[in-house]
C-alpha positions in Angstrom: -25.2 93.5 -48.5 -26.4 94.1 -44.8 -25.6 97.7 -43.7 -23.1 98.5 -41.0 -24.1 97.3 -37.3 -27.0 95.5 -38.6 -27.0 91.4 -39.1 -26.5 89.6 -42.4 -29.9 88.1 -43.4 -29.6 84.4 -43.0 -28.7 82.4 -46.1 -31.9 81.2 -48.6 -32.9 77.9 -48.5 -31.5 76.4 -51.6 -34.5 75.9 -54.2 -35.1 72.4 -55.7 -34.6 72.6 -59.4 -38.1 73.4 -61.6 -37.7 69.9 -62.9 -38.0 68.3 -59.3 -41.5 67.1 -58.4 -42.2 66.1 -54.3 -42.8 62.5 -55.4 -46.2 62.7 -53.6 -47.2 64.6 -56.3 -45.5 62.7 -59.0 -47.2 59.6 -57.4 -50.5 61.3 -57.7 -50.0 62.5 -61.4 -48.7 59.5 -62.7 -51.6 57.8 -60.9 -54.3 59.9 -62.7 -52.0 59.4 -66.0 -53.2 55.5 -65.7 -56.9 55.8 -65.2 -58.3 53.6 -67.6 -61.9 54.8 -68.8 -64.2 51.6 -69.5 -65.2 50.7 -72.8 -68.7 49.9 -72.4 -70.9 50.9 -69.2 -74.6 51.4 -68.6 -76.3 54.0 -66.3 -79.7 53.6 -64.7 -80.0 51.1 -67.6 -79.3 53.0 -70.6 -75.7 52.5 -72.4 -73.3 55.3 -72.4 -71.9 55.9 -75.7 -68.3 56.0 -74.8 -67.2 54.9 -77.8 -67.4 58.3 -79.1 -64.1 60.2 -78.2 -65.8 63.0 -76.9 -67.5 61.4 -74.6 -64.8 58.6 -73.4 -62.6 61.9 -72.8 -65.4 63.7 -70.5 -66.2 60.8 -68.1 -62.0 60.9 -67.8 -61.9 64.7 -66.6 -64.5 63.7 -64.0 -62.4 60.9 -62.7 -59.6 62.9 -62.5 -61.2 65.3 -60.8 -62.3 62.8 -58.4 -59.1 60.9 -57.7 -57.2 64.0 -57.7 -59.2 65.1 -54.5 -58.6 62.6 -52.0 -60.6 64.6 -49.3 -63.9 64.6 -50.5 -63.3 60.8 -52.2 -62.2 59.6 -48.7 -65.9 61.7 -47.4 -67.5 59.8 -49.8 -66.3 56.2 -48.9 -66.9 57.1 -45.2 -70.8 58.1 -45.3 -72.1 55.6 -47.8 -72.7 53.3 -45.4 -74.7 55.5 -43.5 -76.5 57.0 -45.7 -76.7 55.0 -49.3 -79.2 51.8 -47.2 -82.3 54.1 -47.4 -82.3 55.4 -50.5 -81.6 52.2 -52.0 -83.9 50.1 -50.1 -86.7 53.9 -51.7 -85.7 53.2 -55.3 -86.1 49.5 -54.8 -89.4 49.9 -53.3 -90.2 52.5 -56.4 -88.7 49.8 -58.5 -85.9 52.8 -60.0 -82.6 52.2 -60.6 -80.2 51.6 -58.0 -77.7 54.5 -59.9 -79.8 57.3 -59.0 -78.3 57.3 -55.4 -75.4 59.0 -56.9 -77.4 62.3 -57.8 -77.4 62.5 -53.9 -73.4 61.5 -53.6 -72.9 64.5 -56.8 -75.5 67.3 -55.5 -74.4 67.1 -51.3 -71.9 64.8 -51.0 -74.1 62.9 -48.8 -74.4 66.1 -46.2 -78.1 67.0 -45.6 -76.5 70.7 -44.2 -75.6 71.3 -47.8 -76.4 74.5 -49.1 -74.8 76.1 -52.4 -74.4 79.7 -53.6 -77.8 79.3 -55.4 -79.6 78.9 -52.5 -80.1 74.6 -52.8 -80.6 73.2 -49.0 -80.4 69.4 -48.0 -79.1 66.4 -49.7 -81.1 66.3 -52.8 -80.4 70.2 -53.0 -83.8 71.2 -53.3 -84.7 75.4 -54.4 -87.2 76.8 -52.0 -90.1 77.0 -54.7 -89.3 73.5 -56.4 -89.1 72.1 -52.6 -92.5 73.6 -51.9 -93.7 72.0 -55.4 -92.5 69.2 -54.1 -94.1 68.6 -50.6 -90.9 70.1 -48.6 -92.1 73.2 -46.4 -89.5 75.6 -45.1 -90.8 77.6 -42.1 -88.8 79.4 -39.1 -88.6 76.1 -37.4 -88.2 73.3 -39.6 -86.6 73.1 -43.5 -87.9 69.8 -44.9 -85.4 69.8 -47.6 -83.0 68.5 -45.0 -84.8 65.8 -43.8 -83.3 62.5 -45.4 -86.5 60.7 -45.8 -88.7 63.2 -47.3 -86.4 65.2 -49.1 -85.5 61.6 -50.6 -89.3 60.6 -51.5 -89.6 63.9 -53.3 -86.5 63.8 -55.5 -87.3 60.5 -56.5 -90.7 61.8 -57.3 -89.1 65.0 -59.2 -86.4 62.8 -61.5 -89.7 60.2 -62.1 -91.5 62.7 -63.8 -88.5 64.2 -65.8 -87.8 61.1 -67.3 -91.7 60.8 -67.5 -91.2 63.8 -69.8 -87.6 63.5 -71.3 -87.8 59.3 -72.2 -84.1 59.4 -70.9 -82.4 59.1 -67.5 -79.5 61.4 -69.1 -81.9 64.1 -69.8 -84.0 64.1 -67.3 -80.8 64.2 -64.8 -79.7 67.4 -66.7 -83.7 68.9 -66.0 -83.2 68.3 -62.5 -80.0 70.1 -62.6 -80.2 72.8 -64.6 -84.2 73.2 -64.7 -87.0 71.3 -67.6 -87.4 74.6 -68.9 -83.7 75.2 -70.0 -82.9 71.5 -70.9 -86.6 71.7 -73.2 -85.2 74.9 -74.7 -81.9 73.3 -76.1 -83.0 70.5 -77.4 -85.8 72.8 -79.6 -83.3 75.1 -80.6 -80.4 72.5 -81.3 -82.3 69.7 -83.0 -81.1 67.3 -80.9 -82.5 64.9 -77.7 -79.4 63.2 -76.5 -77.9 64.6 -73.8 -74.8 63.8 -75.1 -74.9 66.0 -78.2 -76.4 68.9 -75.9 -74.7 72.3 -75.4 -75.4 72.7 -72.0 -74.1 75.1 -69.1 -71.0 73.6 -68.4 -72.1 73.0 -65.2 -75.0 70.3 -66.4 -72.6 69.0 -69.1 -70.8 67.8 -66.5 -73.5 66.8 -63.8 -74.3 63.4 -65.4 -70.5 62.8 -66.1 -69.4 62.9 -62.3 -72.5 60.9 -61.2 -70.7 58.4 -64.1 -67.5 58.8 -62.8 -68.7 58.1 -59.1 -70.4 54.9 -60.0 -67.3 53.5 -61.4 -65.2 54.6 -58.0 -67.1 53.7 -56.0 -68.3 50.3 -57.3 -64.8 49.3 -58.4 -62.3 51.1 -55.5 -59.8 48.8 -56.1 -59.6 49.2 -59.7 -58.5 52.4 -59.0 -55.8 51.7 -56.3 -58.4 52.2 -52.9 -58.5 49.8 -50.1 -61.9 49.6 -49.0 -61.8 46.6 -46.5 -60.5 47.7 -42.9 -60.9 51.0 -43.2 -63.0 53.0 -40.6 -66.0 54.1 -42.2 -69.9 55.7 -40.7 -71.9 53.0 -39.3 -75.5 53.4 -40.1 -77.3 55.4 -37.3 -78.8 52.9 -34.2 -82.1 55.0 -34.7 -86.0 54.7 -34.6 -88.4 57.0 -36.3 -90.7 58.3 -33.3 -94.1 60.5 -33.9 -95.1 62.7 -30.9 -97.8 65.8 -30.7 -96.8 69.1 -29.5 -100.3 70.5 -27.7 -99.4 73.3 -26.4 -98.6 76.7 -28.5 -94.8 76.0 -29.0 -92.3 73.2 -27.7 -88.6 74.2 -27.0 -86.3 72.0 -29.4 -84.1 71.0 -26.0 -87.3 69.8 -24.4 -87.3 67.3 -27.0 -84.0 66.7 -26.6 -84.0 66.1 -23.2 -87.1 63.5 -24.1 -85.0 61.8 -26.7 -82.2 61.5 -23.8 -79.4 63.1 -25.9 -77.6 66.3 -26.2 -79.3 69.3 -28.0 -76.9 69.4 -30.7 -77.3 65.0 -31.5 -80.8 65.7 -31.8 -80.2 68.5 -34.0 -77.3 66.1 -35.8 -80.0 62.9 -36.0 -82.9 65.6 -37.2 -81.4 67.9 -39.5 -84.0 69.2 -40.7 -84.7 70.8 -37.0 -83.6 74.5 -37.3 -84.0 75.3 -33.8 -87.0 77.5 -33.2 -89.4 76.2 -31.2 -92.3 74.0 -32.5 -95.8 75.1 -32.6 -98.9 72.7 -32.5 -98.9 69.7 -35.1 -97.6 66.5 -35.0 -93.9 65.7 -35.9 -91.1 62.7 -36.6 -88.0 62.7 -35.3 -85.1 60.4 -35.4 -84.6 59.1 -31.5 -81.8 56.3 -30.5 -83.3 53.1 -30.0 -82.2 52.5 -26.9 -84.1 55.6 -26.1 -87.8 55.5 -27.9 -89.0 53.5 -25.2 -88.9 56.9 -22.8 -89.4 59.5 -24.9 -93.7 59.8 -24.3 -93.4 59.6 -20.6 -90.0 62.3 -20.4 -92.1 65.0 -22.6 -95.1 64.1 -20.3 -92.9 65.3 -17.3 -91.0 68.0 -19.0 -94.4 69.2 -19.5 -95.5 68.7 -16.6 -92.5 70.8 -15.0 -92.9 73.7 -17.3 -96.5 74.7 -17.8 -97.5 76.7 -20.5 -97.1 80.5 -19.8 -100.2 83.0 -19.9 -101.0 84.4 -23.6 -102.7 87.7 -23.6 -103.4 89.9 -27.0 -102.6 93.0 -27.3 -104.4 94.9 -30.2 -102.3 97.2 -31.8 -102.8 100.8 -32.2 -102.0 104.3 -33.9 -98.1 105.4 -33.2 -97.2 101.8 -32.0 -94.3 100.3 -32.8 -93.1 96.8 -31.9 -90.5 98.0 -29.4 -93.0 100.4 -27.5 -94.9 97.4 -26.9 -92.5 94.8 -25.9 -91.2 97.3 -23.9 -94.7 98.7 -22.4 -95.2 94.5 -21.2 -91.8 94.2 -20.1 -90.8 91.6 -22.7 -87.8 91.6 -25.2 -88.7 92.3 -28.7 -86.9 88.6 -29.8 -89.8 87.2 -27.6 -92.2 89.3 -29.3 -91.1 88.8 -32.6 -90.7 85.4 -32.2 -94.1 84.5 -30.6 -95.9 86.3 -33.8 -94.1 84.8 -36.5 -92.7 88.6 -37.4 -89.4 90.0 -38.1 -87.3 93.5 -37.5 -88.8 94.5 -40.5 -92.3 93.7 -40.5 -94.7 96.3 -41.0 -97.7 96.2 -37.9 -100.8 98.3 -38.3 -103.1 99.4 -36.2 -106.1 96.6 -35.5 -104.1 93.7 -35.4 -103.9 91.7 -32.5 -100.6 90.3 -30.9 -100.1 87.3 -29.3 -97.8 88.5 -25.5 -96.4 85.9 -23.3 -97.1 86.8 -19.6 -93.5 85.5 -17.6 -93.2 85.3 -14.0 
């Protein structure tokens, strides 16, 4: 009861009774109630034994899981096109099979930005030390785990040699997700070598099983109630792989930008793997439009041309300095000087070493 001089609350919204379901939901639920699991399938060649309960009643979580999230399904659909042509046309030229595109679609969701809590970066979700194993350097300016083409080359190299070691795809899938060491372990300590029969961390039990369940969505959409044709999904990207030498000590990223004849943030979009410090001396391939590639020499060469290289003078360090006092003392700003010398706020300098100081007009 409102209290004297004060308004009566307006009246509640009647409730729907607990028995009502929004029939968008209802749709959805009796939707996922109807997903028939297959009887027989095969991944990367080797049968799935889904004639054991257990395992017929995994691969049906997973595709709940991925029906019931229309979002990153609908994701999916939309980047294959762009992305799934060159790692197909890598495992055909490796002669593996065509199903390992889906570790990428599992680990990423086809997003070479991906990064998990772990630390994973790119679209094969490569750690730092395994992507160093690997071939993939990580350095202020450029994380090669991002780049579509190598990070692709050296996951198919990394699940090669797992099932090198494991004689299974299964397994070997499960070693590249949870580590050989751990998946080697189990098996010596369970007695058994089929992934299937594995206790894993429930995370790898059910790696393989959404790569299964993805296979089957996305090679049968209309099995399970999508509509494929005439919807408006990524084109593949009108690009040309173009190699170009940076000579001088470092190369702004917008420089090549501006020599690719797109926005700073395309080039970052078409070259992922670009982290936006500037590049030092060495010789690098970027993704450039095609229309572009034609231009791209002769607009550095002017760029270049426009904005020579400032004077470098080294400063040896001594007693009682710090890396303030000198930027400071050469009137630069400690980013710049950090920056030029490959050294961070917390770097330790001692006295001896020689700096590298950028001379501005």
């Amino acid at each position: 009861m409102a209290a004297v001089g004060e308004a009566a609350p307006p009246p509640e919204t009647p409730r729907p009774a607990a028995s009502v379901v929004p029939l968008l939901e209802a749709a959805t639920i009796n939707h996922l109630l109807s997903i028939q699991v297959p009887e027989r399938m095969e991944f990367c060649g080797e049968p799935v034994p889904l004639e054991r309960p257990d395992v017929a009643e995994r691969l049906d979580l997973e595709l709940a899981v991925i029906l019931g999230n229309p979002v990153a399904t609908t994701l999916w659909f939309k980047r294959l096109p762009r992305y799934f042509p060159g790692i197909e046309a890598e495992l055909e030229r490796r002669g593996l099979p065509q199903d390992l595109k889906y570790v990428a679609l599992v680990e990423s969701n086809l997003r070479a930005s991906a990064r998990s809590s772990a630390g994973a970066v790119g679209p094969w979700q490569f750690m730092g030390g395994t992507g160093r194993e690997m071939g993939l350097e990580h350095s202020a300016w450029a994380d090669e785990r991002r780049d579509w083409d190598k990070a692709t080359s050296a996951a198919l190299d990394y699940l090669s040699a797992l099932r090198e070691s494991f004689d299974s795809w299964p397994a070997a899938l499960a070693a590249y997700n949870a580590g050989r060491q751990r998946v080697s372990n189990a098996m010596e300590e369970q007695q058994h070598i089929d992934y299937y029969d594995l206790v894993l961390p429930r995370e790898t039990e059910r790696y393989v099983f959404r790569m299964l369940a993805a296979k089957l969505v996305i090679e049968n959409p209309e099995q399970y109630g999508i509509r494929v044709p005439g919807a408006r999904l990524y084109a593949p990207l009108d690009v040309v792989v173009h190699e170009f030498r940076v000579r001088r000590r470092e190369l702004p990223v917008a420089a090549v930008a501006g020599a690719a004849g797109v926005p700073y943030r395309e080039l970052r979009r078409l070259n992922p793997w670009l982290l936006g410090a500037p590049l030092p001396r060495g010789t690098y391939r970027v993704q450039v439009p095609t229309a572009n590639v034609g231009s791209f020499d002769g607009e550095l060469a002017r760029w270049e041309a426009a904005n020579p290289e400032p004077q470098k003078v080294y400063y040896a360090v001594r007693r009682g300095d710090t890396l303030s006092a000198i930027a400071s003392r050469h009137s630069v700003s400690l980013h710049s000087l950090l920056q030029w010398n490959r050294l961070n706020a917390r770097s330790i300098i001692r006295p001896g070493q020689e700096l590298v100081i950028q001379l501005v007009d």
